[in-house]
N, C-alpha and C positions, 0 to 999 in steps of 0.2 A: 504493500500500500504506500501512498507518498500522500504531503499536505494536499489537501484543496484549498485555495484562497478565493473570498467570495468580497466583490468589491463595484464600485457602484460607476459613473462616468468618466474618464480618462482626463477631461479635460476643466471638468469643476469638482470633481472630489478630492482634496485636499490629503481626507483623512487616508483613502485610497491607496495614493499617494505614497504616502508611509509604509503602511502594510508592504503595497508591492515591491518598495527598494529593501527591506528589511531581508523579503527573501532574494532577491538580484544582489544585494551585499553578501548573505554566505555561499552564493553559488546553487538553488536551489531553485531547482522547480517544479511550484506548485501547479497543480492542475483548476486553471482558472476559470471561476462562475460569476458572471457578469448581471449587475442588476441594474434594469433600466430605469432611469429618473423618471421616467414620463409615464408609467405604467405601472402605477401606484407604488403605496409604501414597501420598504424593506421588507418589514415582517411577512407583508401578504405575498413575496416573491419570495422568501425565504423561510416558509414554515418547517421547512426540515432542520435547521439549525436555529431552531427555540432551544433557549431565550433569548441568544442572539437576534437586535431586532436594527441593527446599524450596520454598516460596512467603514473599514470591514473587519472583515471574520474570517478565523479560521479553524477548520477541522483537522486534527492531528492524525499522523498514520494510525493509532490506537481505535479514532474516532471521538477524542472529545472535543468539545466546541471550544474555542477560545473566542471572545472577542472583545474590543475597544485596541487601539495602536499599540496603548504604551505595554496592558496585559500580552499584546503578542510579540512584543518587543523581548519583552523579560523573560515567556515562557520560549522564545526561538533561543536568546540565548546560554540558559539553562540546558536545553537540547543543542548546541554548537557549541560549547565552550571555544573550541577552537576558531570559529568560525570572526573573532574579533570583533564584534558588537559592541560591546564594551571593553575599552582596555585593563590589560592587566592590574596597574598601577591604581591601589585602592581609591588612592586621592582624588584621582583624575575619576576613576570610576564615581568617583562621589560626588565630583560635579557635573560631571554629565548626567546622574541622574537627577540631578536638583535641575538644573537646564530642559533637558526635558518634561521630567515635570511639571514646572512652570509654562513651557510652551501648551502642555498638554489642557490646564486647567485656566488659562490667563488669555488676554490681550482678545477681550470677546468684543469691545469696540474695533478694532482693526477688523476680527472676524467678519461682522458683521457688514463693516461698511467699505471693506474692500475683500469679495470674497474671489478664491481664486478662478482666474480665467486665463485659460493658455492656449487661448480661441484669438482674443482679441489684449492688445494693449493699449493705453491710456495717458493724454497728456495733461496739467493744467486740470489736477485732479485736487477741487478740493476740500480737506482734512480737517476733521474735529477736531478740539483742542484733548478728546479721550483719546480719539488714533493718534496726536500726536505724541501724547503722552506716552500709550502704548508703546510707538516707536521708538521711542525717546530709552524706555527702558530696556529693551530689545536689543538696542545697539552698546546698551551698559553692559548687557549679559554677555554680549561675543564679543567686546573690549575685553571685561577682564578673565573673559577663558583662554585668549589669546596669550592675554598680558600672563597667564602662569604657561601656556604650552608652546608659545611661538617655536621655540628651538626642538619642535618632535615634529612638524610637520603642517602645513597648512590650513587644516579643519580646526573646526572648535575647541578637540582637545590633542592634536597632532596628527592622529592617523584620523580616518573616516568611522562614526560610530552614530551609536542611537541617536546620540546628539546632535547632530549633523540631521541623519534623516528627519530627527523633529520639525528641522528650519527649515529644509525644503521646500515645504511650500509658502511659507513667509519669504524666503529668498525669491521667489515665483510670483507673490503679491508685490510686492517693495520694488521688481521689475516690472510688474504690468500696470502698476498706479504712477509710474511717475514718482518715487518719489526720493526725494533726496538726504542724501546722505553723506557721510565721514568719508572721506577714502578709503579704508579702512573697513569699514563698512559693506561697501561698493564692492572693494575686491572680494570680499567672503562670497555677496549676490552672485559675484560674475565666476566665481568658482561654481557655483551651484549649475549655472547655467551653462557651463563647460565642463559640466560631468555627464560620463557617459551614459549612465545609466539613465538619468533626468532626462539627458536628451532624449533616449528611448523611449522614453514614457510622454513626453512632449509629443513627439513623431506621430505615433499610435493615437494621442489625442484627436491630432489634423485630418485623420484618415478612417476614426470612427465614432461614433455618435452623431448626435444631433446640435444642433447651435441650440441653446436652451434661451428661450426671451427674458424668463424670472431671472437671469443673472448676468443681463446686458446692463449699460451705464448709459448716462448721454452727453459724455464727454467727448473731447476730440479724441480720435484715436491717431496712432502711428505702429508702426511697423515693431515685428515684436525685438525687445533689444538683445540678439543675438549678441555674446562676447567675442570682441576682437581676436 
């Protein structure tokens, strides 16, 4: 038997998003069940993985259900240890769980009012004083994860981990709102967006589903900001 990962639109689910690079980080592939936005809720397309009633979710070779991000974050890397989810070094491990954490339960103003689209990008977009604030503390968190791991390697805590796939799609919003940022900042975004696996998931977007109207803006648009 191998995972099934059940997961929702390519190009506005966020939380998706996650799940899918979790298993693309350890090399793993799950057998993928797709649930469409437009053809009612979760639960009623995925009554075989009650209580599971979000995407996404996932069924273990065993067959128990896991679901929400962060729970399949933790139970993947429990089952990969090797697989480098989280780094060895407890410290580091210990802020990347506090980092993702915080992404997982926080910044529901940005959620909200800039949710992700990798359909369409956005200029002269603009921002609450709550998303700015959100933002504001966003760019604190990957400052100072930096500020301890700069010398291991480019991600949030040096190598690529949980913590990383958290941002992903915040790196994905902060690119398609327009908005500005640190230097500093910017480079993390445009890492994100010159990874390969994101791009894969990007690609896949362009090429399935549907353009969804509840999650259009009526802003200017522009071209989306591929990285140099």
């Amino acid at each position: 038997m191998t995972y099934e990962l059940f997961i929702g639109d390519y190009a506005y689910s966020s939380w998706s998003l996650r799940g899918w690079l979790l298993f693309r980080h350890l090399g793993v592939d799950p057998k993928l069940r797709l649930v469409d936005f437009t053809k009612g809720s979760v639960a009623e397309q995925l009554p075989d993985v009650a209580p599971a009633r979000t995407v996404p979710a996932m069924r273990t070779p065993e067959g128990a259900v896991v679901w929400d991000s962060l729970a399949m974050a933790e139970e993947l890397h429990d089952r990969h240890p090797e697989g480098g989810l989280w780094p060895t070094d407890p410290a580091a491990r210990a802020l990347g769980r506090s980092l993702a954490a915080e992404m997982h339960s926080g910044f529901s103003s940005l959620r909200s009012e800039c949710p992700m689209n990798l359909r369409t990008a956005y200029v002269n977009v603009p921002l609450s004083d709550a998303t700015k604030a959100d933002i504001a503390r966003i760019e604190s968190l990957w400052a100072y994860a930096r500020s301890q791991h700069a010398d291991c390697g480019p991600w949030l805590l040096g190598d690529y981990s949980i913590a990383d796939i958290a941002f992903a799609p915040v790196a994905a919003r902060f690119a398609g709102y327009d908005v500005a940022l640190s230097e500093a900042s910017q480079a993390y975004v445009d890492l994100h967006l010159a990874d390969a696996k994101f791009r894969e998931w990007r690609s896949i977007a362009l090429k399935t589903g549907e353009t969804l109207p509840w999650y259009a803006k009526t802003f200017e648009t522009k071209p989306w900001p591929d990285p140099a």
